[in-house]
C-alpha positions as CSV (number, residue, x, y, z in Angstrom):
1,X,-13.2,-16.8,-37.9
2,X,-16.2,-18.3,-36.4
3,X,-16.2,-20.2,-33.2
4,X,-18.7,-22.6,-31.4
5,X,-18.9,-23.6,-27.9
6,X,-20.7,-26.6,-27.0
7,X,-21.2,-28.3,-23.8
8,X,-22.1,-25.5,-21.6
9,X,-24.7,-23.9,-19.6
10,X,-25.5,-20.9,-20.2
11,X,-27.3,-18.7,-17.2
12,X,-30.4,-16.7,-17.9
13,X,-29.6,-13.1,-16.0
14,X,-33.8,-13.0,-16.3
15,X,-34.8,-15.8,-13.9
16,X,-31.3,-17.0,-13.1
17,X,-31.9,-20.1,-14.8
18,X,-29.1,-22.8,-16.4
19,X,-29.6,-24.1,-20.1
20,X,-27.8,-26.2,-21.9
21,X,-27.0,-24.6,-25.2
22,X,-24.5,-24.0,-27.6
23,X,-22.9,-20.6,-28.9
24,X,-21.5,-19.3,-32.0
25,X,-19.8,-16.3,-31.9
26,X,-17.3,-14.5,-34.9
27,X,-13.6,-13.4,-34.4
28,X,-13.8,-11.3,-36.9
29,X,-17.1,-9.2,-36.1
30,X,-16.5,-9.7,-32.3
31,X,-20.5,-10.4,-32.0
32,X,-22.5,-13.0,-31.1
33,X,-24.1,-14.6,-33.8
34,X,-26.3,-16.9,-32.7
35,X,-27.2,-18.6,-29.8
36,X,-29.3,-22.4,-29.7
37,X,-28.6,-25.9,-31.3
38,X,-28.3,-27.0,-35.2
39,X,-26.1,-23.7,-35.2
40,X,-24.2,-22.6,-38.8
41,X,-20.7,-24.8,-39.2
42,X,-18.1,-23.3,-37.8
43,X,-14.1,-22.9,-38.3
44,X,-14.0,-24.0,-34.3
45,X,-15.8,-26.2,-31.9
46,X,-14.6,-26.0,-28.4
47,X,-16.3,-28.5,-25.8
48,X,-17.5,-28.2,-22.7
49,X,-18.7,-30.3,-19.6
50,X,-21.1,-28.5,-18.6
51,X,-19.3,-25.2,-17.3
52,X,-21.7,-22.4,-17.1
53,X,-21.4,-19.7,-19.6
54,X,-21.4,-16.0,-17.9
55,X,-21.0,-12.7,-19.8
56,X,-17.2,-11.7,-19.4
57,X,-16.8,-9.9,-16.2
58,X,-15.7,-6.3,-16.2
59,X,-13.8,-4.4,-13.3
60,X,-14.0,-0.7,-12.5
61,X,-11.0,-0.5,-10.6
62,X,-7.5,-2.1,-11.1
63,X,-4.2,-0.7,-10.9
64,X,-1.8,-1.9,-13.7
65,X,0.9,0.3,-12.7
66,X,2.0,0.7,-15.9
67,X,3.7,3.1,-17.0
68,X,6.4,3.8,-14.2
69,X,6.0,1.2,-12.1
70,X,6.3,-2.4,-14.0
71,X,8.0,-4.2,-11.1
72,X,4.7,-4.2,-9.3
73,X,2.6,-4.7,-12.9
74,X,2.5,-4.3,-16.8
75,X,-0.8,-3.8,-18.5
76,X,0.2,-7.2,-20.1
77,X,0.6,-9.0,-16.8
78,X,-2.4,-7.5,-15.5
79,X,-4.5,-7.9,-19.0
80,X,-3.3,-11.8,-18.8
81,X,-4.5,-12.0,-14.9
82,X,-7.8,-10.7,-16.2
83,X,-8.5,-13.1,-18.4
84,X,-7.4,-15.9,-16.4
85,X,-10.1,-14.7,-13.4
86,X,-12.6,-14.5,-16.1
87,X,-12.6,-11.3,-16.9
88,X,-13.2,-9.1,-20.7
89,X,-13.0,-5.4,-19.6
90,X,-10.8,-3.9,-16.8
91,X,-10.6,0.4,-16.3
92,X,-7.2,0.8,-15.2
93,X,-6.4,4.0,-12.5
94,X,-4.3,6.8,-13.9
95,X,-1.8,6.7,-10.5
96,X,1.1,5.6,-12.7
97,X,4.1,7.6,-13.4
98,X,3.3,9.8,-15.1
99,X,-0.3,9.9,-14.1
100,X,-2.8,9.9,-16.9
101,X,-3.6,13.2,-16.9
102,X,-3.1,14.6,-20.5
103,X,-4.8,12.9,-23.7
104,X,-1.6,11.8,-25.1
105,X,-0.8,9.7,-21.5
106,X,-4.4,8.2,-22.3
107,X,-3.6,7.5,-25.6
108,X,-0.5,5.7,-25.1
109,X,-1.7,3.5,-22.7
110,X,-4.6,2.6,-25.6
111,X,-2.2,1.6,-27.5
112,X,0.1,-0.8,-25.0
113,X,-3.1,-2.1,-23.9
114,X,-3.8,-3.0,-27.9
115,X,-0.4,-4.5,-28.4
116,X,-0.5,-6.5,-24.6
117,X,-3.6,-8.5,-25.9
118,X,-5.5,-10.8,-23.7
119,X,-8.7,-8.7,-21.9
120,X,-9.6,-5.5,-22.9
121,X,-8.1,-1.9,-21.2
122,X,-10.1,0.9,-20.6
123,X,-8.4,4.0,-19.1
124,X,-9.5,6.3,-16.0
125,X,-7.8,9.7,-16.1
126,X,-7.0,11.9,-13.2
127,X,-9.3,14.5,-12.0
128,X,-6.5,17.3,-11.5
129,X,-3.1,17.5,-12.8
130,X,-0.6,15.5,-11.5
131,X,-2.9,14.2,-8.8
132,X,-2.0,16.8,-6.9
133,X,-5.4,18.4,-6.0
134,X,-4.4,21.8,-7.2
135,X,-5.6,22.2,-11.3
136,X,-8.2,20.2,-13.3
137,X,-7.0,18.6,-16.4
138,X,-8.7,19.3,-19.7
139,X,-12.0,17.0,-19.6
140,X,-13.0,17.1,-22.5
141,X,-9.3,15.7,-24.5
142,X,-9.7,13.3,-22.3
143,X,-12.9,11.9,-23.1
144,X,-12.2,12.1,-26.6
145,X,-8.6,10.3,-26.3
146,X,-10.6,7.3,-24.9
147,X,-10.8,8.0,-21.0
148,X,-14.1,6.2,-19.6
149,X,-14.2,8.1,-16.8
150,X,-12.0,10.4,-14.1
151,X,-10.5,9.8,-10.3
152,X,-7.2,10.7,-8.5
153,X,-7.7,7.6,-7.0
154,X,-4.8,6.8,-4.6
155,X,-6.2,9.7,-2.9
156,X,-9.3,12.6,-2.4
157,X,-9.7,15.7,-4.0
158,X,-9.3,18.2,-0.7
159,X,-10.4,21.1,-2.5
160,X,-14.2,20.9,-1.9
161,X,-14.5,24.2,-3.7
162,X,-11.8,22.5,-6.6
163,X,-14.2,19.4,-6.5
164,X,-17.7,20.7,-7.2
165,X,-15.8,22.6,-10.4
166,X,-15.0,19.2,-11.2
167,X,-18.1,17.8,-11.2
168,X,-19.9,20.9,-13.4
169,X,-17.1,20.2,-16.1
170,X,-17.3,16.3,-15.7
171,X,-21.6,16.7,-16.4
172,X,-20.3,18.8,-19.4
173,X,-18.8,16.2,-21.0
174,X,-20.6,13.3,-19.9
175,X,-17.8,11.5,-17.7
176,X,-18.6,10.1,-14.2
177,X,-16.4,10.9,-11.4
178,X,-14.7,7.8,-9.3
179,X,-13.9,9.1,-6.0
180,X,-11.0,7.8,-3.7
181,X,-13.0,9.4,-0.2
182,X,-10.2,10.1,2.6
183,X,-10.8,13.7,4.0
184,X,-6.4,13.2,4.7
185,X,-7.5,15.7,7.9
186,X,-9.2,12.7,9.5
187,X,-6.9,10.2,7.9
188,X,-3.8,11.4,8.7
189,X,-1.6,8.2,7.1
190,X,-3.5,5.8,9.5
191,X,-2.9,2.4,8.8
192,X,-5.3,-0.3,10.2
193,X,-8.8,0.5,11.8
194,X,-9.3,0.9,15.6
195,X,-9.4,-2.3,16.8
196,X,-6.3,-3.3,14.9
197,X,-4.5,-0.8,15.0
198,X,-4.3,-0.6,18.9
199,X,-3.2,-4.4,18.9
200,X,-0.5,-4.1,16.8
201,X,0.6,-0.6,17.6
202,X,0.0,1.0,14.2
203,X,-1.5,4.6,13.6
204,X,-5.3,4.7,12.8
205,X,-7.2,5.7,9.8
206,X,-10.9,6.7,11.3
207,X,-13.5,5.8,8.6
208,X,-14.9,8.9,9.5
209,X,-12.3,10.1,6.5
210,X,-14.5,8.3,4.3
211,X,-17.7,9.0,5.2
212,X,-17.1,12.6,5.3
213,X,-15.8,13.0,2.1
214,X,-18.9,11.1,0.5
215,X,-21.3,12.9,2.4
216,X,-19.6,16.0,0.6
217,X,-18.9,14.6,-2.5
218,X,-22.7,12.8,-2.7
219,X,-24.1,16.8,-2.3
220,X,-22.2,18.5,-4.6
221,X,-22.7,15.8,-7.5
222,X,-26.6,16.6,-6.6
223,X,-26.2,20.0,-7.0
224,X,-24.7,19.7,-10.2
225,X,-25.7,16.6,-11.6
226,X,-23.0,15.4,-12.2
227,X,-22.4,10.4,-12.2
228,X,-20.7,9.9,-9.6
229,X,-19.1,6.9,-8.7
230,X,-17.6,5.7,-5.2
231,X,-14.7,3.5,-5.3
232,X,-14.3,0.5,-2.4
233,X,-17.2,1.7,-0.1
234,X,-15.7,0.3,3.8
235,X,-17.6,1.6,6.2
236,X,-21.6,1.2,7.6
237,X,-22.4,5.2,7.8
238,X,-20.9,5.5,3.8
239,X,-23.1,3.0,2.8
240,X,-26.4,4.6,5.0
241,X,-25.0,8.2,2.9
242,X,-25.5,6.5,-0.7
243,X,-28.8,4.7,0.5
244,X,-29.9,7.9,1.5
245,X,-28.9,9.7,-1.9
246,X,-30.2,7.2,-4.1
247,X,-33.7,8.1,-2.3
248,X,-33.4,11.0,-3.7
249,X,-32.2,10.4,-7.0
250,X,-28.5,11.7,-6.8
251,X,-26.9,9.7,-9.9
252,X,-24.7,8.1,-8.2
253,X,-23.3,4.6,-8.1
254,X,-20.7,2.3,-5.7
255,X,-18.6,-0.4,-5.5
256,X,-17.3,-2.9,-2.5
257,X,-14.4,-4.8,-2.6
258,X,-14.2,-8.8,-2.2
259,X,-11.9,-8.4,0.8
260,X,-14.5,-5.8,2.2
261,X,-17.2,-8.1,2.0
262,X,-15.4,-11.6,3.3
263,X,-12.7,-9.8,5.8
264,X,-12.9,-7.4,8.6
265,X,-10.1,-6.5,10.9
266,X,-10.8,-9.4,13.2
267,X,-9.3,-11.7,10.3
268,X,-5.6,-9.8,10.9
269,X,-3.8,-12.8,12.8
270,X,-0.1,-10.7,12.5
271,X,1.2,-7.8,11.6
272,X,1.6,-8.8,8.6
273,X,1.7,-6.0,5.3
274,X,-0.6,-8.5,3.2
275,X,-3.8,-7.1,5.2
276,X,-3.0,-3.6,5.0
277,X,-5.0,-1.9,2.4
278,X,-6.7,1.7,1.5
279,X,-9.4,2.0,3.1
280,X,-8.1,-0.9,5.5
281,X,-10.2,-3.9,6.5
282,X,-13.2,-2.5,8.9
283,X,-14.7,-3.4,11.8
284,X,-17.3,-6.8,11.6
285,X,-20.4,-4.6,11.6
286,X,-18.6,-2.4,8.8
287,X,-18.4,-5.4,6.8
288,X,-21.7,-6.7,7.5
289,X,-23.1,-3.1,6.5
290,X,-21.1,-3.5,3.2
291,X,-23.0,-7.1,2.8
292,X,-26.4,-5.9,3.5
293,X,-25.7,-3.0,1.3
294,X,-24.5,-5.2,-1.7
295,X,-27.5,-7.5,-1.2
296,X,-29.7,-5.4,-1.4
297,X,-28.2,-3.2,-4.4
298,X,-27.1,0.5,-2.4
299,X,-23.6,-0.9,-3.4
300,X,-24.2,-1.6,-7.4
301,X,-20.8,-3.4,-8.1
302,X,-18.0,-5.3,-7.6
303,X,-15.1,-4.2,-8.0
304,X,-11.3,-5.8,-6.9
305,X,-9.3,-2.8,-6.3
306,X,-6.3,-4.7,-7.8
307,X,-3.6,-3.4,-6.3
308,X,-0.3,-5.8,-6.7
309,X,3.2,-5.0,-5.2
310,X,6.6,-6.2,-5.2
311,X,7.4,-9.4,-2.9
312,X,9.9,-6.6,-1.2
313,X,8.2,-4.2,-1.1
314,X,5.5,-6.1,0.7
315,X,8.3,-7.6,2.9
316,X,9.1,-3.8,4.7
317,X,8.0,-3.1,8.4
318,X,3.6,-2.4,8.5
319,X,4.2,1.0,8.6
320,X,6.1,1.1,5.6
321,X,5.2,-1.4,3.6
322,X,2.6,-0.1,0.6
323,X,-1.1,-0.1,0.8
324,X,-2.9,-3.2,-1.8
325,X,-4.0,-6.7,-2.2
326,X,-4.6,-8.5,-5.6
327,X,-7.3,-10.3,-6.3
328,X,-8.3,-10.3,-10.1
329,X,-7.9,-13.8,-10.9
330,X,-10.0,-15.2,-7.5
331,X,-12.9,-12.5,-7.1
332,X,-15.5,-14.8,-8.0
333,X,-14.3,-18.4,-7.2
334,X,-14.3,-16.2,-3.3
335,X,-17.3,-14.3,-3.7
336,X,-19.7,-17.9,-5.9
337,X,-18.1,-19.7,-2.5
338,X,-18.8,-17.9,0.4
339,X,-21.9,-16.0,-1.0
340,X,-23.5,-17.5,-3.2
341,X,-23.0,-21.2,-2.2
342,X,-24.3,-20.1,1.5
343,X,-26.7,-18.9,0.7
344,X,-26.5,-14.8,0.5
345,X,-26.9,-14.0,-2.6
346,X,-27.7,-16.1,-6.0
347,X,-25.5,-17.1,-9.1
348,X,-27.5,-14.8,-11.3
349,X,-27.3,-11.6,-8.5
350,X,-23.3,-11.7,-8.5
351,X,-23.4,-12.2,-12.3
352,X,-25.6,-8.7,-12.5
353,X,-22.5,-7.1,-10.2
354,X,-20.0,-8.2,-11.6
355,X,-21.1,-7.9,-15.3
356,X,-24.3,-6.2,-16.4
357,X,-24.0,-2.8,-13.7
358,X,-20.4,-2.2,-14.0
359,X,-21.1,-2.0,-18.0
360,X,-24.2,0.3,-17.3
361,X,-22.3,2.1,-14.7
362,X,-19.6,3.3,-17.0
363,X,-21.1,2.8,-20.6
364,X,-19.2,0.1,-21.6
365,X,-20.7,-2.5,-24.1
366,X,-21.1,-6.2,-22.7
367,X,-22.9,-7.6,-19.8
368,X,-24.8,-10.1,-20.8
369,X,-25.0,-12.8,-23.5
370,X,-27.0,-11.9,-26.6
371,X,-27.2,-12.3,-30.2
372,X,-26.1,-9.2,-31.6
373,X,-23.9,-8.1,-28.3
374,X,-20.5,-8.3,-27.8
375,X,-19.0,-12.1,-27.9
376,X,-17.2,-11.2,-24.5
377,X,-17.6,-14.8,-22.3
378,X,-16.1,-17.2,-19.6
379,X,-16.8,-20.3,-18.4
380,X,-16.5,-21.3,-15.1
381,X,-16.6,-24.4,-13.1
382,X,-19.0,-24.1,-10.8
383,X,-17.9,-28.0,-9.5
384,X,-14.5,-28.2,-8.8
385,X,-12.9,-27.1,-5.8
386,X,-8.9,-25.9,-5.1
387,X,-6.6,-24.1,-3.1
388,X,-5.9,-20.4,-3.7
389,X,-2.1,-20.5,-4.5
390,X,-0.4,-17.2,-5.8
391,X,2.4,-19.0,-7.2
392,X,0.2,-20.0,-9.8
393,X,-1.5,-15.8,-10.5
394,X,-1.0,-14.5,-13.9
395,X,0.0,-11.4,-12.2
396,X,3.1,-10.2,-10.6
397,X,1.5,-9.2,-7.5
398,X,1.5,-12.2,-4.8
399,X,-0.2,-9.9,-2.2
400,X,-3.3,-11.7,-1.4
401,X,-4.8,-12.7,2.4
402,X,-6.8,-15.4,0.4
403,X,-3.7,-17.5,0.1
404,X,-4.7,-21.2,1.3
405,X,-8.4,-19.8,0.7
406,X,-10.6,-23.2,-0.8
407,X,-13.0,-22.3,-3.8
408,X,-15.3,-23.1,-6.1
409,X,-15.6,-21.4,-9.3
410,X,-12.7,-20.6,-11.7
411,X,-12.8,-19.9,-15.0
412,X,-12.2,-22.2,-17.6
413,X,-12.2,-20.7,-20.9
414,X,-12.7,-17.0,-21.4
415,X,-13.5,-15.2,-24.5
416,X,-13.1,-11.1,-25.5
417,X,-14.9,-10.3,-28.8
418,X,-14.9,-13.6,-29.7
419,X,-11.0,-14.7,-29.4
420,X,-9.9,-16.8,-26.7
421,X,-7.7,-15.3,-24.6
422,X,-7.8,-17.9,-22.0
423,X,-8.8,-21.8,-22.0
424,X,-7.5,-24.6,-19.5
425,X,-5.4,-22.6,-17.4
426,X,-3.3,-21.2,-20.2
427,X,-3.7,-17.4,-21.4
428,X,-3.7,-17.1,-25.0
């Protein structure tokens, strides 16, 4: 089935430019096929005014939860809250119950993903058995089961001597490493950073937990040569540590969080569970060494860290209550408001971050809109401004300080290989 799209804009990720062009793309190929106006007929038109057409956006780093915990999330809720925030290709971390840790865990969750519909599920598989920091898992099954990459994320690899074995078998097989950094010695459980934790009488988690395990982590994958990845960078000495290794060519590659880059512990009015998250919101110069890092491309991606909970679970006392906050379906309506429409960074610069890199980062296919490429697309509306309101996510995580939040920017019609999955606010 072919399908055109009319009435949009489509951005040029060369000069950041906005053209008004139409798009035919085929269901049944999942391509592109071509790309201009007096296109072939087609078995659907769908119109646009003027919305401007972005490659799909992928994520490195969600949690679906699925399987063993689907009161928080279902790979079909969290597929459906991905293509409603514009996205065509989410990596899902293997902290579930049972981790993913063997290829038939991998495989199964290939095959819910397939059934679920709506965006596209790529699986990360643990690093060691069980998560538990003691055996690796077989690398190679895993690769060849359909894992995109490995982390225990939820937590760090202790065992540095365990972790540079790791990265010699991961360079074996061609798999990048995506590291959770806490060194749990500094850590020790710690809930807020300094300056919050004192005011509300919480326990601390240093960020020196973080930056010591990168520092460690960002040597032994240069020794080895081994990709390594590093999830939800927080603090200002991790992102000096991965400016410095890029220098000199360690192949390694990072991601920050929206909430990293719009909140820092200052924005904690309460003590309230819907700020805490792992690694918690930093310090303001913490966050504006995550910004200057993004902007100028030490941190290569975006990634949400989607991390939904029960409304009761995020109802228990701070100390208690678990570590997350959601924020698929309003990553780039936050980040095209208070970046790009103040001026930080441009249209075509988030696009790259939250498209093209995470697709070169992990060898996925998509990233840009091409003849030929992968007919994975969303339309957003660049124009229209409302009101964050969780009520209203796809997802059954509500945890989100961006509640109330005004933006710009939501998608409107969203396409993965070339079927719609979402249009006006309804996932197909």
């Amino acid at each position: 089935m072919k399908r055109k799209i009319t009435g949009g804009r489509l951005l040029d990720l060369t000069d950041g430019s906005l053209t008004e062009t139409e798009i035919l793309v085929d269901e049944d190929s999942g391509l592109v096929v071509a790309i201009g106006f007096d296109l072939p007929a087609a078995d659907e038109t769908i119109e646009l005014h003027g919305e401007v057409l972005l490659p799909g956006f992928i994520d490195l780093h969600v949690h679906l939860r699925e399987p063993g915990f689907e009161h928080k999330e279902t790979i079909q809720s969290g597929a459906r809250a991905a293509a409603a925030g514009g996205f065509t290709k989410i990596a899902c971390m293997p902290n579930t119950n049972p981790p993913l840790d063997s290829a038939a865990k991998v495989q199964d969750v290939r095959e819910r993903a397939q059934a679920a519909g709506a965006a596209g599920v790529f699986p990360i598989a643990c690093i060691t058995e069980g998560q538990a920091g003691k055996t690796l898992t077989d690398y190679q099954a895993l690769k060849e089961a359909g894992a995109i990459a490995l982390s225990d994320d939820g937590k760090g690899v202790q065992d540095g001597g365990l972790m540079r074995e790791a990265f010699i078998r991961a360079a074996e097989v061609g798999l990048p490493i995506a590291i959770h950094a806490e060194d749990e010695s500094i850590a020790r459980d710690g809930v807020f950073n300094p300056g919050a934790a004192a005011k509300y009488g919480v326990s601390v988690q240093h960020g020196e937990s973080e930056s010591a395990m990168i520092a460690r982590d960002l040597l032994l994958a240069e020794q080895t040569g081994a990709k390594l990845h590093i999830c939800h960078v927080s603090v200002e000495p991790a992102v000096a540590l991965i400016r410095w290794a890029k220098q000199r060519g360690v192949r390694v590659t990072a991601e920050v969080t929206p909430h990293h880059l719009l909140l820092s512990e200052d924005a904690i009015e309460r003590a309230d569970p819907v700020y805490k998250v792992n690694p918690p919101l930093r310090s303001e110069a913490d966050r504006l060494a995550c910004l200057e890092g993004f902007l100028d491309g030490t941190l290569d991606v975006i990634a949400t860290d989607h991390a939904p909970h029960s409304a009761e679970e995020k109802a228990k006392p701070l100390s208690a209550a678990p570590f997350g906050i959601v924020g698929i379906e309003t990553v780039f309506p936050l980040l095209y408001t208070y970046l790009v429409e103040t001026g930080h960074i441009s249209l075509r610069d988030l696009v790259l971050r939250m498209s093209t890199r995470p697709a070169e980062a992990f060898g996925l296919t998509g990233g840009s809109i091409r003849v030929g490429g992968p007919a994975d697309i969303t339309a957003v509306d660049l124009d229209t401004e409302r009101t964050i309101d969780p009520e209203k996510f796809y997802s059954k995580g509500r945890n989100t300080p961006f509640a109330g939040w005004q933006a710009k920017g939501f998608s409107q019609l969203t396409l993965f290989e070339g079927k719609v999955i979402y249009k006006n606010e309804e996932v197909r």
